[in-house]
C-alpha positions as CSV (number, residue, x, y, z in Angstrom):
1,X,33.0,77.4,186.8
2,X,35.3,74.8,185.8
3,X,33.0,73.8,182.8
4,X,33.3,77.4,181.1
5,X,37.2,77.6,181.7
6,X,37.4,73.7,179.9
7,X,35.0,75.1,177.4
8,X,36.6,78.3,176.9
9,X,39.8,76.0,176.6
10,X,38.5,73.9,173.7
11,X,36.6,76.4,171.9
12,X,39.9,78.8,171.7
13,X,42.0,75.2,170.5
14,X,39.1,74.7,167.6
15,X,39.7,78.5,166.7
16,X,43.2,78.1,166.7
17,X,43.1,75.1,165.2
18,X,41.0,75.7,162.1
19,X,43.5,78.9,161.6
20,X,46.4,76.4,161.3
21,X,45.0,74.3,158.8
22,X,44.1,78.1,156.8
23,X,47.6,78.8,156.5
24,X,48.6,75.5,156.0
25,X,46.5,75.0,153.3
26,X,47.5,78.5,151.9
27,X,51.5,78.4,152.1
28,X,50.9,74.5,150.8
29,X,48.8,75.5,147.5
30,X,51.3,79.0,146.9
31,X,54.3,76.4,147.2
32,X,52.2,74.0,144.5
33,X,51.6,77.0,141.9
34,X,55.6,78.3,142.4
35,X,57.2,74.9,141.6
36,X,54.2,74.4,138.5
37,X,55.7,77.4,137.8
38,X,59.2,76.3,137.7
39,X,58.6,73.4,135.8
40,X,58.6,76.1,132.8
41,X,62.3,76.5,133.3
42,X,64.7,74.2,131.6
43,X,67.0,74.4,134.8
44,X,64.9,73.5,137.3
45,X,63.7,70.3,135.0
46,X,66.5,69.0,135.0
47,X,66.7,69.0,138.7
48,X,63.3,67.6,138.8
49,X,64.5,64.6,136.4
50,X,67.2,64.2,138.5
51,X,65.3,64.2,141.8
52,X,62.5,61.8,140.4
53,X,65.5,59.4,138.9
54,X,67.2,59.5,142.4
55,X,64.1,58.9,143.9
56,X,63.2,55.6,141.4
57,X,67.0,54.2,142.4
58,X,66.5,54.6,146.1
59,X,63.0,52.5,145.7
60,X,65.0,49.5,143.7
61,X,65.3,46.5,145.4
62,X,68.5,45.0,145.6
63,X,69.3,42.0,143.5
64,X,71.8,39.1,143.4
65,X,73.0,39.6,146.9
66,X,74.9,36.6,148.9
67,X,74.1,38.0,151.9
68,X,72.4,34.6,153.2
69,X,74.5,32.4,151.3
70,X,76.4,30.8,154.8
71,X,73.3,30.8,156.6
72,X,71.8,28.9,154.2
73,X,74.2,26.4,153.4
């Protein structure tokens, strides 16, 4: 008896399960075609190019710092 419940319990969290990854795969490739879309639009590249430049400054390390000089010396 407990062995159909468990079942029952994993079969409906497979179901429900696959049906998540639907409509996140759906709502992820309609979100893809609307910014492909936007790209078209001379506004919204520039706010790409500035996202993408922000993006490249954030990753930059950080040079001629003295941070360790006194621990050093």
């Amino acid at each position: 008896m407990k062995e159909r419940k468990l079942n029952r319990g994993v079969e409906e969290y497979k179901k429900s399960r696959q049906n998540t990854k639907r409509v996140i795969s759906s709502t992820k490739e309609k979100k893809q075609i609307e910014c492909a879309s936007d790209l078209n639009n001379l506004n919204h590249q520039n706010e790409i190019f500035q996202a993408v430049k922000h993006m490249v400054k954030e990753g930059e390390d950080i040079m001629g710092s003295n941070c360790l000089k006194g621990v050093l010396g």
